[in-house]
N, C-alpha and C positions, 0 to 999 in steps of 0.2 A: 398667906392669910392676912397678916400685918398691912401687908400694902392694899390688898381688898380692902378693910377697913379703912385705912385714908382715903381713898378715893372716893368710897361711899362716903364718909365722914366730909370732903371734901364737895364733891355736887350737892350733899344736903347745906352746906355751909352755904354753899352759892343761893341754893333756891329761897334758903331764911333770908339771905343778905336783900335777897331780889323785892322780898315783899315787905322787910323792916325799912332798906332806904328812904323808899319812897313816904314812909310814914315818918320816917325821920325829920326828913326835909320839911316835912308838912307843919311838924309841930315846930315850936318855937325852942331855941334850944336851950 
């Protein structure tokens, strides 16, 4: 169950990462 949860934990971390970057980049830092 533990590694269930990282992995979810894990493709959810990717898909935030996916749509924070780009707004990252956008703003000024």
């Amino acid at each position: 169950i533990g590694l269930i949860m990282i992995r979810i934990d894990f493709d959810f971390y990717k898909m935030i990462s996916a749509i924070v970057n780009p707004l990252q980049k956008s703003m000024p830092s």
